[in-house]
C-alpha positions as CSV (number, residue, x, y, z in Angstrom):
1,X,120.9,91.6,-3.0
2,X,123.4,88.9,-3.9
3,X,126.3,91.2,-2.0
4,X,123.8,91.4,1.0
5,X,123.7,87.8,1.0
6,X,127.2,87.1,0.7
7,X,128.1,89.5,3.7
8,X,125.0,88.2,5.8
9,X,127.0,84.3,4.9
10,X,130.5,86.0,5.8
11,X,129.0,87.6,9.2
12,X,127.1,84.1,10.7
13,X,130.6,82.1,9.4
14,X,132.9,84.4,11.5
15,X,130.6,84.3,14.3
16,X,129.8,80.0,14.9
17,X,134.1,80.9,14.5
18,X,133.5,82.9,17.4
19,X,131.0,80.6,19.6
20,X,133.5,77.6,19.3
21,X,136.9,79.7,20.3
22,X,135.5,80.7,23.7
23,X,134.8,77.4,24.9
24,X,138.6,76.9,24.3
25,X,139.7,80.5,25.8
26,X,137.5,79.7,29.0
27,X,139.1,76.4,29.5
28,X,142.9,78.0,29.1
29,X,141.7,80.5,31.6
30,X,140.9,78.2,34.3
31,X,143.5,75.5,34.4
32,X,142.8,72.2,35.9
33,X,143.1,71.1,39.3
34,X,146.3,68.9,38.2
35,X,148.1,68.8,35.2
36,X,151.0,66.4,33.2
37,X,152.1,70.0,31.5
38,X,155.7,69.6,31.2
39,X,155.8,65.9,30.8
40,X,157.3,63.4,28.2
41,X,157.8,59.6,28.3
42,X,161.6,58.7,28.5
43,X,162.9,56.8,25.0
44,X,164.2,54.3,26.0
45,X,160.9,53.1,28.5
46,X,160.7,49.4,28.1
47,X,157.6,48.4,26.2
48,X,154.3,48.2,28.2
49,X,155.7,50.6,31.1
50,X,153.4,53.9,30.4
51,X,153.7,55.7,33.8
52,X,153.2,59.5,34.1
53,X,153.1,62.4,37.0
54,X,150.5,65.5,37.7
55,X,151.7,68.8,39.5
56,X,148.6,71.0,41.2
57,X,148.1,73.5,38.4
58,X,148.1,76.0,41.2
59,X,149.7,76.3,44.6
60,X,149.7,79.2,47.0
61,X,152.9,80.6,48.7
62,X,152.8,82.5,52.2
63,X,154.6,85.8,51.4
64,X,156.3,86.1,54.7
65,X,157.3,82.5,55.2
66,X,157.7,81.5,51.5
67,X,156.4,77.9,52.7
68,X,153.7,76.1,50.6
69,X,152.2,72.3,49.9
70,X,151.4,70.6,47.2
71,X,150.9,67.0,45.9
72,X,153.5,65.1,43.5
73,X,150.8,62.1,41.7
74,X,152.3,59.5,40.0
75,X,150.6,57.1,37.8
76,X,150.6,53.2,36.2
77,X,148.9,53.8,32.9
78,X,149.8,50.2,31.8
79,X,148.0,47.2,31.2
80,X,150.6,45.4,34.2
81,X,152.1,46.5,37.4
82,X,155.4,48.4,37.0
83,X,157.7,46.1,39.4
84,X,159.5,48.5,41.2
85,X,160.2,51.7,40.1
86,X,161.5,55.2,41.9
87,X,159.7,58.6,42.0
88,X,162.3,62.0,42.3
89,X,161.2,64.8,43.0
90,X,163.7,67.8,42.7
91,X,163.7,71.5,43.6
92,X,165.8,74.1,41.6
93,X,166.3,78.0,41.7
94,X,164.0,79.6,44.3
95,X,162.1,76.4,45.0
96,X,163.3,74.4,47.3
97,X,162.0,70.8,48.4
98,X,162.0,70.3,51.8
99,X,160.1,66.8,52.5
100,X,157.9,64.8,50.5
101,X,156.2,62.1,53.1
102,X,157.4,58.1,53.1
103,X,160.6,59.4,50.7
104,X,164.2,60.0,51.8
105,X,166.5,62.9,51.0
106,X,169.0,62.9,48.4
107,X,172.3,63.2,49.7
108,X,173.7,67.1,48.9
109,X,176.7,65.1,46.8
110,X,174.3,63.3,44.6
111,X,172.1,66.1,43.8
112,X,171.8,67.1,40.0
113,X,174.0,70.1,38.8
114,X,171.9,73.2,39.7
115,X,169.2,71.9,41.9
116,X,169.2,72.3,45.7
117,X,167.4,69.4,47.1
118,X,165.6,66.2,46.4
119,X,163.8,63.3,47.9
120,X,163.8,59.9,46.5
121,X,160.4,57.7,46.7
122,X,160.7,53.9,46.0
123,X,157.6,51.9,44.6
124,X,158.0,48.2,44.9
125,X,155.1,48.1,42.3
126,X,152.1,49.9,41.3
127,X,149.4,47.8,39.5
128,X,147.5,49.0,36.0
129,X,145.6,52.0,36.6
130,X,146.2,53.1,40.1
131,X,148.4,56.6,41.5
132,X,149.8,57.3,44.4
133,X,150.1,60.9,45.9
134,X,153.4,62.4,47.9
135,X,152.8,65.1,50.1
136,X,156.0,67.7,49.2
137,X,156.6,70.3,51.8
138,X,158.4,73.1,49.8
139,X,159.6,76.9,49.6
140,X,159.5,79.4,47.5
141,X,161.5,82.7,47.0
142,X,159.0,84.9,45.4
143,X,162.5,86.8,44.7
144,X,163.0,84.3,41.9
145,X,162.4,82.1,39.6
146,X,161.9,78.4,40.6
147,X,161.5,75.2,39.1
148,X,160.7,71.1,40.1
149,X,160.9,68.3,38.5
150,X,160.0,64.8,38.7
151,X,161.7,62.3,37.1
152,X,160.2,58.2,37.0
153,X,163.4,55.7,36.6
154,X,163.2,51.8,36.7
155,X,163.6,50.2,40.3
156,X,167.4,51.5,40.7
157,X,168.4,51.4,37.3
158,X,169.2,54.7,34.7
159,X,166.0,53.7,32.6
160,X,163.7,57.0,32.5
161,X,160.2,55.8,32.0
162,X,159.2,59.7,32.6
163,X,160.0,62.8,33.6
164,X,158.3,66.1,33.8
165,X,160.0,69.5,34.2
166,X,162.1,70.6,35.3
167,X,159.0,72.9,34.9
168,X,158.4,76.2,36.6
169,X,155.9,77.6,38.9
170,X,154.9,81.7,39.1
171,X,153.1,84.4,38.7
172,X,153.0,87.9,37.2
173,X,150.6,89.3,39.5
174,X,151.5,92.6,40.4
175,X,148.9,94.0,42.1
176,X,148.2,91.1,45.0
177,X,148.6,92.2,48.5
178,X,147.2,89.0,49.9
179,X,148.9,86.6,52.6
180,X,149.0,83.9,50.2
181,X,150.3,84.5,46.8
182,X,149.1,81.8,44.2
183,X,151.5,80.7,41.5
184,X,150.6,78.9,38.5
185,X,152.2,75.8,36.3
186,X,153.9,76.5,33.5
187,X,154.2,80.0,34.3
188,X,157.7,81.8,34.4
189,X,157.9,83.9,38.1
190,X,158.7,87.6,37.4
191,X,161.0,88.3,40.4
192,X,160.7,91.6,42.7
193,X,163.5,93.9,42.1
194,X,165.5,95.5,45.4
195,X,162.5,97.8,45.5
196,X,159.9,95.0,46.1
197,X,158.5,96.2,42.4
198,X,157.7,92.9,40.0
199,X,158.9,94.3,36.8
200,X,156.9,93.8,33.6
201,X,157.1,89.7,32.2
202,X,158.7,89.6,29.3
203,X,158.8,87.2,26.4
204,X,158.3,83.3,27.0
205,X,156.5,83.8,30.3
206,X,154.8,80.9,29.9
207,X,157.4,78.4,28.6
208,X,157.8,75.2,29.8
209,X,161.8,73.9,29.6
210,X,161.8,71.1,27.4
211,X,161.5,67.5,28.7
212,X,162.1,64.2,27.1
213,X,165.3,62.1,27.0
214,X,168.4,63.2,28.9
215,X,170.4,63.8,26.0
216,X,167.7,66.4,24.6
217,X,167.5,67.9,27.9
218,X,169.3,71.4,29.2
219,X,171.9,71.3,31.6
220,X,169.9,71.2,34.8
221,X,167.7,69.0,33.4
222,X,169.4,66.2,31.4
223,X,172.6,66.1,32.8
224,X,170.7,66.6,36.1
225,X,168.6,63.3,35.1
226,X,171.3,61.2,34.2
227,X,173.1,62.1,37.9
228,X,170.0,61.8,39.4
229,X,169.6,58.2,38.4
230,X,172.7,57.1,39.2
231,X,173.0,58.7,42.7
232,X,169.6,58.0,44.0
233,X,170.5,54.4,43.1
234,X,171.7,53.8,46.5
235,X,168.6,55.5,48.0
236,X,166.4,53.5,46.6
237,X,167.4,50.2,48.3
238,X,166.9,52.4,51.5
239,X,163.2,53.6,51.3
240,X,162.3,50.5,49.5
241,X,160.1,50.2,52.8
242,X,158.5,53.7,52.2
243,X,156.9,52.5,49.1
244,X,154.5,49.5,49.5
245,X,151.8,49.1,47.6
């Protein structure tokens, strides 16, 4: 009787285990409509500037085209306004940027080592608790893997209050024959061989590049950041305009 017991106390333990991981599984499933993933504050943010950026957790791609939409959100999570400050966003690999709305292009000599294209958005300010949304027009070569990032600097100085990415967008959807094919954050794109086969994903699919300070940043991203900074400086004073409040 006691051994009955026991197992009857081992069976309703591993099953409340059960009832509160699927909450948690359903919610990984179904990712939210935008998402920070990818993201870290900059170290050397003055105090009191907390900004921070969303990405669509899911876009869609037309197959033929490769053209898609999505929205770049940057937020004031302070307790002030931010003064002016300067939104990037960057394409790299097989994603390239091709307008975001009220920003200006990066020239091609001022873009970061291994991206293809950027725009430059200048803020004047943004006050305590408010975003603001870019439209990006972009493409995608469902060939290969792409990436974007967004990085936040400090009116037209080097400060990094944020960046997030660069971060990539794919799928590992094999099987889709639809007109739109719908790639995910965070997810590594499995490109179509010669063959138009996807091979199978292999580790790491769902890795995001590390983000943070440009000093712990790869290549394309923290050399890119530091470049990035420094060339759009010039930018900036042009599409201070763009960016009223």
């Amino acid at each position: 009787m006691r051994r009955s017991n026991q197992r009857r106390s081992l069976w309703v333990v591993a099953a409340a285990g059960t009832v509160l991981l699927l909450p948690f599984e359903a919610l990984a499933a179904e990712p939210s409509p935008g998402s920070s993933a990818g993201g870290s504050p900059g170290a050397s943010a003055p105090a009191g500037y907390k900004v921070s950026t969303e990405l669509p957790a899911k876009i869609s791609v037309d197959r033929e085209s490769g053209k898609t939409t999505l929205s770049a959100q940057v937020t004031n999570e302070g307790a002030k306004d931010t003064g002016a400050i300067r939104l990037s966003v960057v394409g790299f690999e097989g994603m390239r940027i091709n307008a975001v709305k009220g920003c200006t292009a990066i020239p091609t000599a001022q873009l970061p080592p291994g991206s293809n294209s950027g725009f430059a958005c200048a803020i004047d300010k943004l006050a305590a608790g408010k975003s603001r949304d870019y439209q990006v027009d972009a493409s995608f070569d469902l060939n290969r893997t792409g990436q974007i990032c967004l990085p936040v600097t400090l009116g037209n100085t080097k400060t990094l209050l944020w960046q997030q990415g660069p971060v990539q967008f794919g799928t590992t959807d094999t099987s889709s024959d639809a007109p739109d094919t719908p790639l995910l954050l965070g997810t590594r794109n499995v490109p179509a061989d010669s063959a138009g086969q996807r091979p199978s994903p292999g580790p790491g699919k769902g890795d995001l590049p590390s983000t943070g300070t440009p000093s712990s940043l790869p290549l394309t991203g923290g050399i890119a950041v530091v470049l990035l900074a420094t060339g759009a400086a010039g930018i900036w004073l042009t599409t201070r305009k763009n960016g009223r409040d």
